[in-house]
SELUM-911287 format. One line per 5 residues: their letters; for each residue x, y, z of N, C-alpha, C. Coordinates in nm, 3 decimals, decimal comma. Example, Ala and Ser with C-alpha at 12.3 -4.5 7.8 and 13.67 -1.06 7.14 Angstrom:
# SELUM-911287
as) 1,319:-0,569:0,780:1,230:-0,450:0,780:1,320:-0,330:0,780; 1,285:-0,225:0,708:1,367:-0,106:0,714:1,290:0,003:0,787
END
This chain:
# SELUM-911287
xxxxx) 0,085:-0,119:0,000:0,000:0,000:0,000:0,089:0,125:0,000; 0,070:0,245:-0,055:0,106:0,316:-0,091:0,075:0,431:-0,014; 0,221:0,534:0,079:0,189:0,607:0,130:0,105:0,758:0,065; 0,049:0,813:0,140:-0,015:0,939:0,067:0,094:1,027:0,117; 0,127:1,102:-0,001:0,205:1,201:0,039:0,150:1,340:0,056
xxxxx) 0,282:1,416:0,144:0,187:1,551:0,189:0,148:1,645:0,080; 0,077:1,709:0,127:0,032:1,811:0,049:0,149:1,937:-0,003; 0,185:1,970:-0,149:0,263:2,063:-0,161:0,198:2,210:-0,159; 0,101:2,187:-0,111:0,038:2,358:-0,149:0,038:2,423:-0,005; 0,081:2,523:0,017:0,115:2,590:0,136:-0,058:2,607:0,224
xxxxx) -0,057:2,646:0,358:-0,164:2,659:0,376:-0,190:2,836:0,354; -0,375:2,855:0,318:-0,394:2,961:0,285:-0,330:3,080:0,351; -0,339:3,084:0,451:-0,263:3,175:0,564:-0,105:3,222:0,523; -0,063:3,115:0,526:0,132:3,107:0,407:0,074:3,177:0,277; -0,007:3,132:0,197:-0,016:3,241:0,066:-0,057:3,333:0,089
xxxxx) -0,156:3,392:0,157:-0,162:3,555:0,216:-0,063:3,639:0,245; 0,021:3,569:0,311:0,136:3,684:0,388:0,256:3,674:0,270; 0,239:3,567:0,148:0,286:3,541:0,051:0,313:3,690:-0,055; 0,169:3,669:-0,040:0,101:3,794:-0,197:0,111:3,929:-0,121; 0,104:3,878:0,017:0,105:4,095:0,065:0,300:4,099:0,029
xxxxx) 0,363:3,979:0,084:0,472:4,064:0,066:0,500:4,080:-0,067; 0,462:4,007:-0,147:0,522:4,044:-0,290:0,467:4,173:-0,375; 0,385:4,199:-0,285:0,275:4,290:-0,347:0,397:4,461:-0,345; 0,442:4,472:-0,249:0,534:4,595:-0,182:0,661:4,563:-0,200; 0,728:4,408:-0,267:0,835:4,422:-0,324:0,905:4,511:-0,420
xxxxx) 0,782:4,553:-0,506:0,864:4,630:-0,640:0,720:4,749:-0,616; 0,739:4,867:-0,680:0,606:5,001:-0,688:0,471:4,905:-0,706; 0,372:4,933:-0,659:0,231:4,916:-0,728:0,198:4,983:-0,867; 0,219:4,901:-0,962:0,144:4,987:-1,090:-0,033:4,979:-1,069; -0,076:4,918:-1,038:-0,191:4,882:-1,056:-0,317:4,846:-0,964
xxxxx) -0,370:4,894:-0,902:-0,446:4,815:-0,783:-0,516:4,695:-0,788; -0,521:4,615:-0,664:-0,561:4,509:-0,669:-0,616:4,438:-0,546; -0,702:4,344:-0,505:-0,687:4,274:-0,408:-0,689:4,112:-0,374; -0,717:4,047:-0,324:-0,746:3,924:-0,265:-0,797:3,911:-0,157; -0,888:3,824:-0,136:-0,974:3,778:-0,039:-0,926:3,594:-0,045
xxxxx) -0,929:3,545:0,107:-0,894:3,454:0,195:-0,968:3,380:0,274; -0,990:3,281:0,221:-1,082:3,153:0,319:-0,999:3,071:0,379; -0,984:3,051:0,488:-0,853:2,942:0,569:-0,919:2,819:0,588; -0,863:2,684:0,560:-0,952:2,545:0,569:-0,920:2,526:0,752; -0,785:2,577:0,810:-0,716:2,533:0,919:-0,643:2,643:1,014
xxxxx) -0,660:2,665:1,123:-0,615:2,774:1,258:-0,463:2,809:1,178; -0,482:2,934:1,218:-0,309:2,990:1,199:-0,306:3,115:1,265; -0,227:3,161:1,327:-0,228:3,248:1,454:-0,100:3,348:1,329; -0,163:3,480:1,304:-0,082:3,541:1,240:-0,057:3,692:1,365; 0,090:3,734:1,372:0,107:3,800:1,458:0,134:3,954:1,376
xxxxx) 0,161:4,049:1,474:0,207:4,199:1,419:0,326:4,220:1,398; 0,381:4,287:1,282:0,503:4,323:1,310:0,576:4,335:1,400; 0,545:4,392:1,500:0,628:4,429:1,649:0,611:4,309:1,777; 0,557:4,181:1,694:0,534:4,087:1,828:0,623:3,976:1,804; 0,742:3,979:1,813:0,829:3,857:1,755:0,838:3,800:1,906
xxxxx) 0,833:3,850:2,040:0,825:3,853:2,168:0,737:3,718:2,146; 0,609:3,726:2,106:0,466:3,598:2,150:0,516:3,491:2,052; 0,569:3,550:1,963:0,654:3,413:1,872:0,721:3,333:1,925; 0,817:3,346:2,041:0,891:3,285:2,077:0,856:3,204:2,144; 0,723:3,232:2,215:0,654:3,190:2,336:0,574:3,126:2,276
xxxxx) 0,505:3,042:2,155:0,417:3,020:2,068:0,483:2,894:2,107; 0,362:2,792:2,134:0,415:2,636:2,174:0,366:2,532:2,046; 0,379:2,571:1,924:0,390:2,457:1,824:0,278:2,413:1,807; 0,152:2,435:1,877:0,042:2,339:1,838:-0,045:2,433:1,698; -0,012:2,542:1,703:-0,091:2,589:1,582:0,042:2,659:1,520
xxxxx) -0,022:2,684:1,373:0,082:2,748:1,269:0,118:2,866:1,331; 0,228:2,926:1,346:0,251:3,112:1,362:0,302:3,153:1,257; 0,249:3,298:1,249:0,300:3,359:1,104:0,360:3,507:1,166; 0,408:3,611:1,126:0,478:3,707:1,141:0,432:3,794:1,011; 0,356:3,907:1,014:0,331:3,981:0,922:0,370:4,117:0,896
xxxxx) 0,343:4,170:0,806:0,423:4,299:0,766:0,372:4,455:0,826; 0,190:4,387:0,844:0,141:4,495:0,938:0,149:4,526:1,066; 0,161:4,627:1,095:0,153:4,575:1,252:0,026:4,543:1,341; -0,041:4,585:1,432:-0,121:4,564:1,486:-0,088:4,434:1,625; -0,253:4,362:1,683:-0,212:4,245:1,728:-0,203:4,131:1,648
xxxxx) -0,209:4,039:1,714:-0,253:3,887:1,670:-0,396:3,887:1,645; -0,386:3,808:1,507:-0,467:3,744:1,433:-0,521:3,566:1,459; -0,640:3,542:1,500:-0,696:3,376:1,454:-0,739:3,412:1,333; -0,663:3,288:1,204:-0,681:3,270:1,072:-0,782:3,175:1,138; -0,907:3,120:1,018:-0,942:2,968:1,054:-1,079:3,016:0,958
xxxxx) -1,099:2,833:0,947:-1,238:2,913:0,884:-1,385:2,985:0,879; -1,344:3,041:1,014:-1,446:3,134:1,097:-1,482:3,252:1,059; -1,301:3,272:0,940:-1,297:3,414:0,937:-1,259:3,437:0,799; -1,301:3,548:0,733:-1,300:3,615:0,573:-1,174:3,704:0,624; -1,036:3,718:0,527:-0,939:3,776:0,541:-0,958:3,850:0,365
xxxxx) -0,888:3,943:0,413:-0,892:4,002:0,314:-0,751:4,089:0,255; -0,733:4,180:0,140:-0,581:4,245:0,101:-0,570:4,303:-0,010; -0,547:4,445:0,040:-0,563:4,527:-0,112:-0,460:4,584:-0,112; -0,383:4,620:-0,254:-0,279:4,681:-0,282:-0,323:4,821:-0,335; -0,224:4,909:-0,327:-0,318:5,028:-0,344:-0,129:5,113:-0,441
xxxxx) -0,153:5,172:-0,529:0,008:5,255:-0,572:-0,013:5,338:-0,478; 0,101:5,394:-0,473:0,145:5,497:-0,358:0,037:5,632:-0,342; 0,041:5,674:-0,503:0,037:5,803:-0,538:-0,173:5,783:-0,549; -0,250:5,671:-0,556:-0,362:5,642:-0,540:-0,465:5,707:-0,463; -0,599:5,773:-0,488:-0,665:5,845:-0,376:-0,675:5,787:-0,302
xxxxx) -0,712:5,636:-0,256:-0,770:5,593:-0,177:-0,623:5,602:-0,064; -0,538:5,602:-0,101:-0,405:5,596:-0,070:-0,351:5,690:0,008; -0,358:5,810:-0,056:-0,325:5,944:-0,044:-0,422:6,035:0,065; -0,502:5,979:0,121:-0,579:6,006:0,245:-0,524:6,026:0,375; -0,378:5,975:0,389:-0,298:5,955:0,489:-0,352:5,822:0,583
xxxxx) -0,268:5,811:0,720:-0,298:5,653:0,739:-0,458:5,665:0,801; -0,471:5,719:0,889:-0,642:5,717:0,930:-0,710:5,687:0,858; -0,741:5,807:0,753:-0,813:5,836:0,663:-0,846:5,730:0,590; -0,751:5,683:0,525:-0,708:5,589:0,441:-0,790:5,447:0,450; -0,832:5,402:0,565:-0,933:5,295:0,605:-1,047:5,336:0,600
xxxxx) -1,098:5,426:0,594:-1,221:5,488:0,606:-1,323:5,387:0,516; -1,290:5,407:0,336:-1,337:5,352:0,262:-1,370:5,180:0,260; -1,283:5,102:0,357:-1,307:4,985:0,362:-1,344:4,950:0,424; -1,326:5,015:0,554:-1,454:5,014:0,701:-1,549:5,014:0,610; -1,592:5,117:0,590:-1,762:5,164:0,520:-1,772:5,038:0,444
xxxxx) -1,720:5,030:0,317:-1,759:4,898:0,248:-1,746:4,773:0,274; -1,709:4,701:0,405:-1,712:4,602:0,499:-1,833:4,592:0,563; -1,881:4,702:0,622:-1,992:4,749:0,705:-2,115:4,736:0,629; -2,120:4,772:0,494:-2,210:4,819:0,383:-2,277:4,684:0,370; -2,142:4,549:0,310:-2,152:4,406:0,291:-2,265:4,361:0,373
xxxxx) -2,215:4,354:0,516:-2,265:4,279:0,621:-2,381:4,323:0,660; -2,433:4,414:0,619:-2,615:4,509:0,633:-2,646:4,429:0,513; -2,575:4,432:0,420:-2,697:4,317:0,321:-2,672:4,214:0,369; -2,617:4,143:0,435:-2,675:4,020:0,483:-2,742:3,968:0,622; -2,801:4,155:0,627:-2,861:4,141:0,744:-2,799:4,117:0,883
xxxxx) -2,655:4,178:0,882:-2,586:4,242:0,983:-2,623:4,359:1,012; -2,652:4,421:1,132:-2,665:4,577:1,184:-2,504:4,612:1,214; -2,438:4,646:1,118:-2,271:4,692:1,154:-2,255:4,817:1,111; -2,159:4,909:1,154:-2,113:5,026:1,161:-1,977:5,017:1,166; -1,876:5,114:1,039:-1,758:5,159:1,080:-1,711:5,251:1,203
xxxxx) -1,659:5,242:1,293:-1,624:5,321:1,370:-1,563:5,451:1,337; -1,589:5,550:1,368:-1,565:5,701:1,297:-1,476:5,734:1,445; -1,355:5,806:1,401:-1,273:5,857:1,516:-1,330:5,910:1,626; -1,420:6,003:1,586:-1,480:6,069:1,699:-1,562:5,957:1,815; -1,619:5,877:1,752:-1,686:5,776:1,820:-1,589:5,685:1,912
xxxxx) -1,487:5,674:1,858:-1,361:5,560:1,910:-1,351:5,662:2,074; -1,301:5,818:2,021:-1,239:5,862:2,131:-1,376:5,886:2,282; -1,517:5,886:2,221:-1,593:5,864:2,310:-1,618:5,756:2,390; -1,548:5,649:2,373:-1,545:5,484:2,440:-1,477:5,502:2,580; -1,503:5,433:2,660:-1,432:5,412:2,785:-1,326:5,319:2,701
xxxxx) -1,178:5,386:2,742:-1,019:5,261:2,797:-1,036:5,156:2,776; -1,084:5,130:2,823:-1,084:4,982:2,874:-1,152:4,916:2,745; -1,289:4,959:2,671:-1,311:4,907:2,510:-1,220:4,916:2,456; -1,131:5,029:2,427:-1,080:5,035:2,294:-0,959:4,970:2,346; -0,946:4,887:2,429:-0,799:4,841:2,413:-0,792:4,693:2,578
xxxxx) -0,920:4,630:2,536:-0,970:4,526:2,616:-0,840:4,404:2,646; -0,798:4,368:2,522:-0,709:4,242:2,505:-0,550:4,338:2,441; -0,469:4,395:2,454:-0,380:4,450:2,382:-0,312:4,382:2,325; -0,264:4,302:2,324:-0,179:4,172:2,203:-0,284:4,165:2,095; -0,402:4,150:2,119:-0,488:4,086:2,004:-0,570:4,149:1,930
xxxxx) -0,607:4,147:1,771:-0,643:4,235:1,698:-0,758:4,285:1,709; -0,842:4,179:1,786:-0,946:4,176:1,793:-1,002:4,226:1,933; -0,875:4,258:2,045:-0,907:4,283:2,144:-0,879:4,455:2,187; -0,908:4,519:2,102:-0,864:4,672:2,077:-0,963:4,723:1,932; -0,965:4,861:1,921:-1,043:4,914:1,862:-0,952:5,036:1,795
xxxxx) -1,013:5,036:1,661:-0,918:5,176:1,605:-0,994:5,215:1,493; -0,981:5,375:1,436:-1,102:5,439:1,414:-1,116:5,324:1,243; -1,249:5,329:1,245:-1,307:5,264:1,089:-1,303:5,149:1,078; -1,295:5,044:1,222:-1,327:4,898:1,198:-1,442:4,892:1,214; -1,442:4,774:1,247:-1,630:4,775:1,169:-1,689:4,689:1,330
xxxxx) -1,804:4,755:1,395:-1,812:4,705:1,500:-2,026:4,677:1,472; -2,082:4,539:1,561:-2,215:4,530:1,538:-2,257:4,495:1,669; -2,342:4,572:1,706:-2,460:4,566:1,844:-2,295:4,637:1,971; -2,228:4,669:1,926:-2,098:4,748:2,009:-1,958:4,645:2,010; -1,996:4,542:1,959:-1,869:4,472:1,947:-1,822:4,452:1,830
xxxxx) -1,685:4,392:1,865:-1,562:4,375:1,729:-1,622:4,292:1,642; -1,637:4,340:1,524:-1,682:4,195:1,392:-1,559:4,217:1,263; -1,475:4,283:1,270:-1,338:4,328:1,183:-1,256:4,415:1,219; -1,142:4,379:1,175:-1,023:4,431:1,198:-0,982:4,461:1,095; -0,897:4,569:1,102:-0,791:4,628:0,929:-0,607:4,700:1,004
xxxxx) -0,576:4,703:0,942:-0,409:4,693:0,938:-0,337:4,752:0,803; -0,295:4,794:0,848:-0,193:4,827:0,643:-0,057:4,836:0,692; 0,021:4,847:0,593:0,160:4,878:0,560:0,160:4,993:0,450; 0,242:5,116:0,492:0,297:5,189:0,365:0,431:5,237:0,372; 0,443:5,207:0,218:0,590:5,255:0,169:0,608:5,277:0,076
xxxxx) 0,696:5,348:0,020:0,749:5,393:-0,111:0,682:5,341:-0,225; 0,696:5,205:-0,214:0,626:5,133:-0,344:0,493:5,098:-0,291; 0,420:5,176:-0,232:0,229:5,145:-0,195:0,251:5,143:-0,107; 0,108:5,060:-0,060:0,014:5,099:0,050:-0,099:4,932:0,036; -0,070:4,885:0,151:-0,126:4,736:0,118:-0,168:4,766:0,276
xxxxx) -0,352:4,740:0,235:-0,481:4,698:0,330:-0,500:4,573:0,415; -0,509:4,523:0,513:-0,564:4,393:0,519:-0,672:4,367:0,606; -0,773:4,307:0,618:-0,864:4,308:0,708:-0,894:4,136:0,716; -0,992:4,168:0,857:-1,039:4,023:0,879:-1,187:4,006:0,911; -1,262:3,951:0,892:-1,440:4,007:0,904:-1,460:3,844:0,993
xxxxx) -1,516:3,857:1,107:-1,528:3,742:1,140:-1,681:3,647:1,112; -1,713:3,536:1,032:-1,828:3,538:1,009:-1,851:3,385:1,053; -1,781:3,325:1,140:-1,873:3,200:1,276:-1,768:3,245:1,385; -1,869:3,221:1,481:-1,752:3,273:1,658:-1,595:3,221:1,620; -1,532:3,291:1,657:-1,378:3,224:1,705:-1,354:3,151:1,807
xxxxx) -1,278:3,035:1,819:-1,231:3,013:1,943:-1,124:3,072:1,992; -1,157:3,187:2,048:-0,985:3,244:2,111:-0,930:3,148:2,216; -0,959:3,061:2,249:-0,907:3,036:2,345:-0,823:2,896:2,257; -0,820:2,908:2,121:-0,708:2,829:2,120:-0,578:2,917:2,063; -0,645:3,024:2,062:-0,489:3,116:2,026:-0,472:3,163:2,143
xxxxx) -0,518:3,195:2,255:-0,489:3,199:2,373:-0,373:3,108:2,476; -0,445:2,990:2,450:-0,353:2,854:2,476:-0,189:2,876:2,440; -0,213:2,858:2,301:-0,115:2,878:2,166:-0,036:2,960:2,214; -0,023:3,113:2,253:0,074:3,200:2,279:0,089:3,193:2,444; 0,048:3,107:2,524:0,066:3,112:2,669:0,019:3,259:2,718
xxxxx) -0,114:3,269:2,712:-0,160:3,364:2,775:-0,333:3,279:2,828; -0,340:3,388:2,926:-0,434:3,335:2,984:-0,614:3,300:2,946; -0,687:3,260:3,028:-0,833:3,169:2,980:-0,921:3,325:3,004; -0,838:3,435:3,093:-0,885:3,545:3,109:-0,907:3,647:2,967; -0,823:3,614:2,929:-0,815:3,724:2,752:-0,935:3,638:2,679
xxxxx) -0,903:3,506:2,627:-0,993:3,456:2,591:-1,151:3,489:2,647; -1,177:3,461:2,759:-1,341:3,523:2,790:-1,357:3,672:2,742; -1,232:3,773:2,748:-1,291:3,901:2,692:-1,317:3,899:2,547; -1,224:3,824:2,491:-1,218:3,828:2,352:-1,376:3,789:2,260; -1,387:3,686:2,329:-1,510:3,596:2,313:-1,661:3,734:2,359
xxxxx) -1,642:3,826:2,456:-1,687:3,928:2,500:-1,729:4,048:2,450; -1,617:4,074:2,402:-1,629:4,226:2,330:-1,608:4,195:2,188; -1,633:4,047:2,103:-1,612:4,056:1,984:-1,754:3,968:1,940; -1,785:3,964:1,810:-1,907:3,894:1,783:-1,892:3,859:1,625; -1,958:3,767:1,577:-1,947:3,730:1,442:-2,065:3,750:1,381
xxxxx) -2,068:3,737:1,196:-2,200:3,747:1,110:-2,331:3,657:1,224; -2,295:3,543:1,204:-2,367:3,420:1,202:-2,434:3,434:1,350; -2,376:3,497:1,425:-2,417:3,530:1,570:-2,578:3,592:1,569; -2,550:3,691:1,457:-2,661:3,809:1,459:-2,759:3,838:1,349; -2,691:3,718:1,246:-2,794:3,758:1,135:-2,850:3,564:1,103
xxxxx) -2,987:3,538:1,159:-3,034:3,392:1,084:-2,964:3,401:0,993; -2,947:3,232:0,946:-2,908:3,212:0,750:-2,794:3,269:0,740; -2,706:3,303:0,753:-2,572:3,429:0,705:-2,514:3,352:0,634; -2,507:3,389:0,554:-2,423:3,286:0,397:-2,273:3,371:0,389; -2,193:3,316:0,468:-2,053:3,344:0,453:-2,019:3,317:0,281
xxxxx) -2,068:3,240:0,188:-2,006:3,253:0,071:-2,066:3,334:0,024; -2,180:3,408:0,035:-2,180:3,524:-0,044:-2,169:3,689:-0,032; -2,106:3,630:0,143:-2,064:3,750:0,188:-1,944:3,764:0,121; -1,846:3,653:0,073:-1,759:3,710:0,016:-1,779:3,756:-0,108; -1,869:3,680:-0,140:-1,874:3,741:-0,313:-1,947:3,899:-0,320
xxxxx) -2,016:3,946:-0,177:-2,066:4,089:-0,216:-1,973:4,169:-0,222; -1,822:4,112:-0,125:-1,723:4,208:-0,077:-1,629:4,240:-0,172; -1,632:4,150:-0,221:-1,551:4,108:-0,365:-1,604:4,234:-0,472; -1,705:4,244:-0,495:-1,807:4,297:-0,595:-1,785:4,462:-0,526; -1,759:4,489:-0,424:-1,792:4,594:-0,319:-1,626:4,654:-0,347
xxxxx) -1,527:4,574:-0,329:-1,369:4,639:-0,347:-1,379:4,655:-0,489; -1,401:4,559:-0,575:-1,347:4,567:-0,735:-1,441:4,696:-0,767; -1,546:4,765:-0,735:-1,669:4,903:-0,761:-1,575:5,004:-0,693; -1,502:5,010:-0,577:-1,447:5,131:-0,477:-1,323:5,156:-0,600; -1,222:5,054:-0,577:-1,122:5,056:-0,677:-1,110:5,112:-0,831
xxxxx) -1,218:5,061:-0,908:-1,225:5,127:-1,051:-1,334:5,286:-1,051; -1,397:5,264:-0,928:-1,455:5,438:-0,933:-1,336:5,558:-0,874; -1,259:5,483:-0,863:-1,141:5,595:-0,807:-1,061:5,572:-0,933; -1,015:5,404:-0,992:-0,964:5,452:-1,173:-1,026:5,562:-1,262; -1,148:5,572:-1,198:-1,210:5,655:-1,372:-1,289:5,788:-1,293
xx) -1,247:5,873:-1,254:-1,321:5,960:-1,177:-1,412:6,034:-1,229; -1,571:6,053:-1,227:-1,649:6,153:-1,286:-1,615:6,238:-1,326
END
């Protein structure tokens, strides 16, 4: 009998952090994005957390990414997303705040047609929060708040992140659409069952709040929703 051999195709999570970096290797001529379905857990961290890497005990994948922010649960709970943007681009050229604005909103926009009640968070609104919301879990992406993520009934349902430099400006977000288990990325980085209950707390998914929520065609509205933002800024009235 004949062994099965492994699989050569990286897992989705490895080609994500794949295409963002290649994306900012050389200028952006052109805008673009990708969207991300994960079959399997992968704990992707922030630029500045090589610290929880070390401490990461092998049972799930770790990744190291170009944005910063916190830690990420990949899995298939969750719609990831990644847009490349040229430098010199409006959507671009908004500066960094600003600059999310448009994908909050059209994240937010998605998930009302599928009968999500979600809202981008607008700065002013962020700075009206008690402390303690906007920055519940601090390692984790999901456990902090920053202006134009997309929040429903007051909790976290996406996260966004970018990188810019010389050669662009690359987006990434994460829309969560079945509960997460934080508590296996919790486990995973040796932190406590305490983060996990907030996480699980102050964050909420599609499927939580809307009967029926058809995660596949939430991606396909979002899809339909970036490729419309993108070419109405190619061809301006």
């Amino acid at each position: 009998m004949t062994a099965a051999l492994p699989s050569l195709t990286p897992p989705e999570a490895v080609r994500e952090q794949l295409w963002n970096e290649q994306q900012l290797a050389q200028p952006v001529a052109v805008p673009g994005f990708r969207l991300w379905r994960y079959e399997a857990p992968a704990i992707v961290l922030g630029c500045s957390q090589r610290r929880l890497l070390a401490q990461a005990d092998g049972e799930v994948p770790v990744l190291l990414r170009q944005s910063g922010g916190g830690a990420v649960l990949a899995g298939p709970w969750m719609l990831g997303l990644s847009v490349a943007l040229p430098a010199g681009h409006p959507l671009a050229r908004q500066g960094l705040v600003a600059s999310y604005r448009w994908l909050g909103e059209a994240i937010a926009r998605v998930l009302q047609q599928g009968g999500v009640d979600a809202q981008a968070l607008a700065p002013e609104a962020l700075r009206a929060l008690p402390a303690a919301q906007r920055t519940a879990v601090d390692w984790a992406c999901f456990g902090g708040l920053s202006p134009w993520e997309v929040l429903a009934q007051g909790r976290k349902i996406a996260g966004l992140a970018q990188v810019r430099r010389a050669s662009g400006v690359l987006l990434v977000g994460g829309v969560l659409l079945q509960p997460s288990p934080w508590q296996l990325m919790c486990d995973a980085l040796g932190r406590g069952g305490a983060d996990a209950r907030t996480l699980a707390a102050t964050t909420v998914s599609a499927a939580e709040l809307a009967a029926h929520f058809d995660g596949q065609a939430c991606a396909q509205r979002l899809g339909l929703a970036l490729q419309a933002a993108l070419e109405q800024e190619a061809c301006p009235m």
